[in-house]
Every structure is written in structure tokens, then in C-alpha cells.
C-alpha positions in Angstrom: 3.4 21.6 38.7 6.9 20.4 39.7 8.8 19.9 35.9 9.2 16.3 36.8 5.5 15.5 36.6 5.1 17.9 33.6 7.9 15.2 31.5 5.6 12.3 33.3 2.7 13.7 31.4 4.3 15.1 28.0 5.6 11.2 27.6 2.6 10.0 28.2 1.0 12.5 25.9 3.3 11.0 23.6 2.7 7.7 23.7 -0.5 8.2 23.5 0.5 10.3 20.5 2.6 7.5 18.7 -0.6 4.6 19.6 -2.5 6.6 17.8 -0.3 7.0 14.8 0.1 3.3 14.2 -3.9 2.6 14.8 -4.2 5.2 12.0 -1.3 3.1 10.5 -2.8 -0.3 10.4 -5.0 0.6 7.3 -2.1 2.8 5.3 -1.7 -0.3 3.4 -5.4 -0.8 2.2 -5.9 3.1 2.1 -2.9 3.4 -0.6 -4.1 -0.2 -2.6 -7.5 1.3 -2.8 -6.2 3.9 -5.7 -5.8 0.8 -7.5 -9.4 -0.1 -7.4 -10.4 1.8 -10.3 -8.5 -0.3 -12.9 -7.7 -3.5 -10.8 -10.4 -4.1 -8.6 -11.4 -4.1 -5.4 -9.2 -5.6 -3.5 -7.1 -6.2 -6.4 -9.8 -9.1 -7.6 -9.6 -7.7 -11.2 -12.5 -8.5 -13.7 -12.4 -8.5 -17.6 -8.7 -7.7 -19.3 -7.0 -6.0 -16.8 -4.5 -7.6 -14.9 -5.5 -9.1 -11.2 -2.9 -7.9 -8.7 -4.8 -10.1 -5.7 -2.5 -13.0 -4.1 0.0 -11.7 -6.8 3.7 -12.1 -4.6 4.7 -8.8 -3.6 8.3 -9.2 -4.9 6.9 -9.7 -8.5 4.5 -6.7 -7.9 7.4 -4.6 -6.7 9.9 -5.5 -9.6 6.5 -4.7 -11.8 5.6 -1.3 -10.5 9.5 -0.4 -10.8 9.7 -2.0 -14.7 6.5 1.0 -15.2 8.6 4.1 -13.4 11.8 3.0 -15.3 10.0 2.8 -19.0 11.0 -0.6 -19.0 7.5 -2.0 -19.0 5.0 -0.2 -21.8 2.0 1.4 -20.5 -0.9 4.2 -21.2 -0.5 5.4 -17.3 1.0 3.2 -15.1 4.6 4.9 -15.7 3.1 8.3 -14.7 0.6 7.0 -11.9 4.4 4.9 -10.2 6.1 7.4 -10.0 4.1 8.8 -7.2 4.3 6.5 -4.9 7.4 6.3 -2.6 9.6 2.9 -2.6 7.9 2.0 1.0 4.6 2.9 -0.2 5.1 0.4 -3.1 6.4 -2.1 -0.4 3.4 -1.6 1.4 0.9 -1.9 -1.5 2.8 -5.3 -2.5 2.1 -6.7 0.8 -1.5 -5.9 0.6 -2.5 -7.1 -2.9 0.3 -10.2 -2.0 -2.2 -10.9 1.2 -5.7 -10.6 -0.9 -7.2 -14.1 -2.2 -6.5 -14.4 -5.7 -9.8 -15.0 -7.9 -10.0 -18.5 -9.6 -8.8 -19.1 -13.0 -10.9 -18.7 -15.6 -11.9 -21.8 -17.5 
């Protein structure tokens, strides 16, 4: 095979490649908000006293999350469980949780 087709078909192979990265992509956001399920929710929708991060702006949630890593906000986890997500991965979750329909207020 003349090297001209074989770069034809390792691009393509590549594309292909990258199309399948962002397809896995599209859910990165829900996959990484989903660790937050077991204290807030699914979907964020919190029930009882913990706090409901659904329809919550994701600049709020950022400047939150980044109060918990820094100590500046008390906590029995969060500080530990913050600190393992990247700066982008927080972005990501904010978006998500930002997105979700918040639950109505109580009455």
C-alpha cells in the first residue's frame, strides 16, 4: 500500500478515534455528578437536610466546592472528597447540577 493511502487511512482511523472520544465525552459530566448522588441526590434533587445542588448556578457551586478544598467552608468530608476532583472536572459538575431542575420549595 503506497504510504499516501496508509496516512488517508491512519487520519481517518483517527477521526474516527477522536468521534468516539467525545461520544464517550457527552456523559463525563453526568458520570462525575453521579458521585454526588449518595449525599445530594439524584440528579442533585436532594431530600431531607442536605443541601440540593439541582438548578443551583454553577458559579456559586464552583466558588462552593473551592471554599471546601481551601478549609474556608466547615465540613465532615467535603474538603477531602474536593480535593479530588480537578478544576475542569468541578467546572463540568457545576454545569450539570446548574442544568438539573431545581425541586420546589418546601412550604
Amino acid at each position: 500500500m503506497p504510504f499516501a493511502s496508509r496516512s488517508v487511512l491512519a487520519g481517518l482511523g483517527l477521526i474516527g478515534a477522536m468521534g468516539l472520544a467525545q461520544a464517550q465525552d457527552a456523559h463525563l459530566a453526568r458520570n462525575l455528578a453521579a458521585t454526588c448522588a449518595n449525599c445530594h441526590g439524584t440528579n442533585g434533587q436532594a431530600r431531607g437536610d442536605m443541601k440540593p445542588l439541582a438548578g443551583m448556578p454553577a458559579d456559586k457551586l464552583i466558588a462552593l466546592v473551592n471554599d471546601y478544598r481551601n478549609g474556608n467552608q466547615p465540613a465532615s468530608i467535603m474538603h477531602q472528597i474536593s480535593k479530588g476532583y480537578t478544576d475542569a472536572q468541578i467546572k463540568l459538575i457545576a454545569g450539570y447540577f446548574a442544568a438539573q431542575p431545581a425541586l420546589p420549595a418546601k412550604k
